[in-house]
MIKOL-955529 format. One record per residue (C-alpha): residue in one letter; chain; x, y, z. Coordinates in nm, 4 decimals. Example, Ala and Ser with C-alpha at 12.3 -4.5 7.8 and 13.67 -1.06 7.14 Angstrom:
% MIKOL-955529
NODE  r  c         u         v         w
NODE  A  A    1.2300   -0.4500    0.7800
NODE  S  A    1.3670   -0.1060    0.7140
END
This chain:
% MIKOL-955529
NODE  r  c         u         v         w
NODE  X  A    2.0185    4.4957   -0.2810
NODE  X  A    1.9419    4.1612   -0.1181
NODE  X  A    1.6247    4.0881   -0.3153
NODE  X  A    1.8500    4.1387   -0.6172
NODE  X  A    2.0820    3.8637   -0.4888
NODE  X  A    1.8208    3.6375   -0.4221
NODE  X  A    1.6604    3.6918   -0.7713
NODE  X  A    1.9650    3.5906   -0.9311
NODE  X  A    2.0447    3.2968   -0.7306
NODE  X  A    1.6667    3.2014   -0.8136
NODE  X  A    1.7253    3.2813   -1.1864
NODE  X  A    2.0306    3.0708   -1.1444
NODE  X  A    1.8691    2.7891   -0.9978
NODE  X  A    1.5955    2.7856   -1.2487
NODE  X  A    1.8227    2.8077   -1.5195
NODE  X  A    2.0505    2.5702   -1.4263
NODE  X  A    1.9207    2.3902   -1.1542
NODE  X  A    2.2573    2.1256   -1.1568
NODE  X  A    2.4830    2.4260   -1.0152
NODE  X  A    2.2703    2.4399   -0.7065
NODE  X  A    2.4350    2.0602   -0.5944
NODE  X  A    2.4032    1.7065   -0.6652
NODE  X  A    2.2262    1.6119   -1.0024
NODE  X  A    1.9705    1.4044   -0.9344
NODE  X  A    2.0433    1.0418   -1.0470
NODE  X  A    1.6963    0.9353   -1.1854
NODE  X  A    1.4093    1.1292   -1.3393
NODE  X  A    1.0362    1.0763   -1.2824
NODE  X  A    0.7871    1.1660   -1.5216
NODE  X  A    0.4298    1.0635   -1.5654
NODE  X  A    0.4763    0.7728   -1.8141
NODE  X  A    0.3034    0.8560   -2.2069
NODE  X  A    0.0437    0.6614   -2.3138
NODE  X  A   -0.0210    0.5788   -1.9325
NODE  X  A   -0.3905    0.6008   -1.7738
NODE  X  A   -0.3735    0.9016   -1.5646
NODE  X  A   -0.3077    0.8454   -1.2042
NODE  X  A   -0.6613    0.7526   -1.0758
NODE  X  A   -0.7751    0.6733   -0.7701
NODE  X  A   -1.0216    0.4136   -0.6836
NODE  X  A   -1.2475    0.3046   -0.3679
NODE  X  A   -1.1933   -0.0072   -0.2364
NODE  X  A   -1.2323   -0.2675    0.0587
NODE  X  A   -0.9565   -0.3630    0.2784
NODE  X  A   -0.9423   -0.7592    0.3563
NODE  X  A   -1.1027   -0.6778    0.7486
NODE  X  A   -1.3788   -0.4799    0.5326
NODE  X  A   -1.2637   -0.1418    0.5885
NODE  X  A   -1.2923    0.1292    0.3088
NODE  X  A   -0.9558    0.2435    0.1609
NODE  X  A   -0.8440    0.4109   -0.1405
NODE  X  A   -0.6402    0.2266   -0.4115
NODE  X  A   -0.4294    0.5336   -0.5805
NODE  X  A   -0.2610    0.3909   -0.8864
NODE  X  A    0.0504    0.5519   -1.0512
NODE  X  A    0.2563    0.4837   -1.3925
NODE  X  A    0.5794    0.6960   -1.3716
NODE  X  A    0.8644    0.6727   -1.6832
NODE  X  A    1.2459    0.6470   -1.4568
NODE  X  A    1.5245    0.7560   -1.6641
NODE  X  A    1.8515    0.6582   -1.4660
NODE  X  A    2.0815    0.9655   -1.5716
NODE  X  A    2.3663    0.7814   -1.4057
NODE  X  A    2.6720    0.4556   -1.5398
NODE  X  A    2.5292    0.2315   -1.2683
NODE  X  A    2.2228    0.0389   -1.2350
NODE  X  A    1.9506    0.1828   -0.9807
NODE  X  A    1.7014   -0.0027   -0.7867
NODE  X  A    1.3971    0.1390   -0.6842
NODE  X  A    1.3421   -0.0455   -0.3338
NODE  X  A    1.0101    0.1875   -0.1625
NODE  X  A    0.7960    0.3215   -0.2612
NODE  X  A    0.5283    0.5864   -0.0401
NODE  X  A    0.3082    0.9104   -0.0730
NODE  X  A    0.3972    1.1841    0.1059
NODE  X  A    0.0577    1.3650    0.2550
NODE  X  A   -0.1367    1.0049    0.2725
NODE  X  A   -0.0023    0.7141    0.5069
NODE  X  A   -0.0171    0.4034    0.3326
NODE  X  A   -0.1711    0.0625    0.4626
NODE  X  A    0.0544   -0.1050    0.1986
NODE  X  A    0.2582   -0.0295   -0.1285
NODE  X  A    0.2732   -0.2129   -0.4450
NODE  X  A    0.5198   -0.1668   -0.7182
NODE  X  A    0.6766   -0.3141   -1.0343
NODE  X  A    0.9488   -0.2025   -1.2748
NODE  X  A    1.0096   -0.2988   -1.6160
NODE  X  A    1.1981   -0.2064   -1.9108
NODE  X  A    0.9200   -0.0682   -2.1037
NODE  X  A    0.4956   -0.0838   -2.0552
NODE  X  A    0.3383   -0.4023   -2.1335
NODE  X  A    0.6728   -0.5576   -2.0874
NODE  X  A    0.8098   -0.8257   -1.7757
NODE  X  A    0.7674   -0.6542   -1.4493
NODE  X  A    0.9419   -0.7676   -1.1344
NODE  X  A    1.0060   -0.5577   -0.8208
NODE  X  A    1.3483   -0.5820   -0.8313
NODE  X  A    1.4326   -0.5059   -1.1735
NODE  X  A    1.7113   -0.2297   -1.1971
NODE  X  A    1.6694    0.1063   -1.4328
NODE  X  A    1.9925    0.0348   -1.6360
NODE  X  A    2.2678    0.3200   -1.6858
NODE  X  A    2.1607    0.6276   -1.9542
NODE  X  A    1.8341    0.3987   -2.0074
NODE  X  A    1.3830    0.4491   -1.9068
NODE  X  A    1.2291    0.1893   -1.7273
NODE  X  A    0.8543    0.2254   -1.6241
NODE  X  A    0.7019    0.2105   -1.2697
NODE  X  A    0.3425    0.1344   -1.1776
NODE  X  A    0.3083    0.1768   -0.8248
NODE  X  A   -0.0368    0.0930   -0.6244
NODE  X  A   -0.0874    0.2613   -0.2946
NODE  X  A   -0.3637    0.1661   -0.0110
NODE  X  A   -0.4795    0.4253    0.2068
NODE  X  A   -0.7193    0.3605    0.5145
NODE  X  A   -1.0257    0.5529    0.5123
NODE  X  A   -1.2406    0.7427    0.2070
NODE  X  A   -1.1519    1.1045    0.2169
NODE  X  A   -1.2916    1.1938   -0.1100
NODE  X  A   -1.6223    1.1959   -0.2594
NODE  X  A   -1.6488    1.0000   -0.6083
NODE  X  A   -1.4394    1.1944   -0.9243
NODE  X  A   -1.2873    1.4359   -0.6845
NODE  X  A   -0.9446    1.5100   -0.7639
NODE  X  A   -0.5840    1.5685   -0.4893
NODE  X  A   -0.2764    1.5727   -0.5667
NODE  X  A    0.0187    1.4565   -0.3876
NODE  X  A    0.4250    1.4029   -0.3775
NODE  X  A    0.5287    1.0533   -0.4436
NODE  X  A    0.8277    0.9563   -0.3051
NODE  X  A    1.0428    0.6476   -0.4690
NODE  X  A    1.3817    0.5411   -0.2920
NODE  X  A    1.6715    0.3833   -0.4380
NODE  X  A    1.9100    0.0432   -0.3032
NODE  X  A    2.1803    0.3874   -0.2287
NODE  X  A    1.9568    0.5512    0.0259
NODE  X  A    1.8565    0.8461   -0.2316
NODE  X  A    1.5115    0.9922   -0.2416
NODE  X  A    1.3256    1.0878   -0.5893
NODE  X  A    0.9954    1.3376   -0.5756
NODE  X  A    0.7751    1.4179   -0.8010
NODE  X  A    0.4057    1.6038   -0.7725
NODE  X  A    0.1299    1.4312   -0.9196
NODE  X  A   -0.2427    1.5077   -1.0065
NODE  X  A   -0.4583    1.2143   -0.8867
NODE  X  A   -0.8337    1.1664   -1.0690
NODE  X  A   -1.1152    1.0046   -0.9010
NODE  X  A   -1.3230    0.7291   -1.1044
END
């Protein structure tokens, strides 16, 4: 009886996943027409190898206010430093403080530097990027990360 219960609370959840608690104010999705996330060696400025992983990510603010993306990290690879701009639409003016207006898509390119080379040339990882907003609200998403 109990793994009937749980099955329909799953079904539930999948089918509706706003029932299960707060919506989520902004969704992430790989941005169209983007290069696919890619990552890239690289030198830091002491002359240490790192990885430069960069991201494009479409935000749709599902909310009346304005959101700010303020951070920006990766969660299974510790950043040396993070890099990000928002704009109202690719190829348009980026700044790091522009907000994702209410009902509206802004896009995200985010660069992150990680100490160390852990992969060989063209191999692929994926990882959760993490983006928080000026409330103190977290936004996930999984992404598939090529190597050049």
């Amino acid at each position: 009886m109990m793994l009937w219960r749980r099955l329909g609370r799953l079904w539930r959840r999948w089918r509706d996943p706003t029932s299960t608690g707060e919506p989520q104010t902004l969704r992430l999705v790989c941005a169209p027409q983007a290069p696919w996330p890619s990552w890239h060696p690289t030198k830091g400025a002491d002359g240490t190898m790192m990885l430069q992983i960069v991201v494009e990510l479409e935000v749709t603010n599902r909310t009346d206010r304005d959101i700010r993306i303020v951070w920006a990290r990766l969660h299974d690879h510790a950043t040396e430093q993070t890099v990000f701009t928002v704009g109202s639409h690719r190829g348009g003016r980026f700044t790091k403080d522009y907000p994702v207006r209410p009902h509206m898509r802004a896009h995200l390119m985010a660069m992150f530097f990680v100490k160390g080379r852990r992969y060989v040339p063209g191999q692929a990882f994926s990882d959760l990027i993490i983006l928080g907003d000026d409330e103190g609200n977290e936004h996930r998403l999984k992404i598939g990360v090529r190597g050049r």
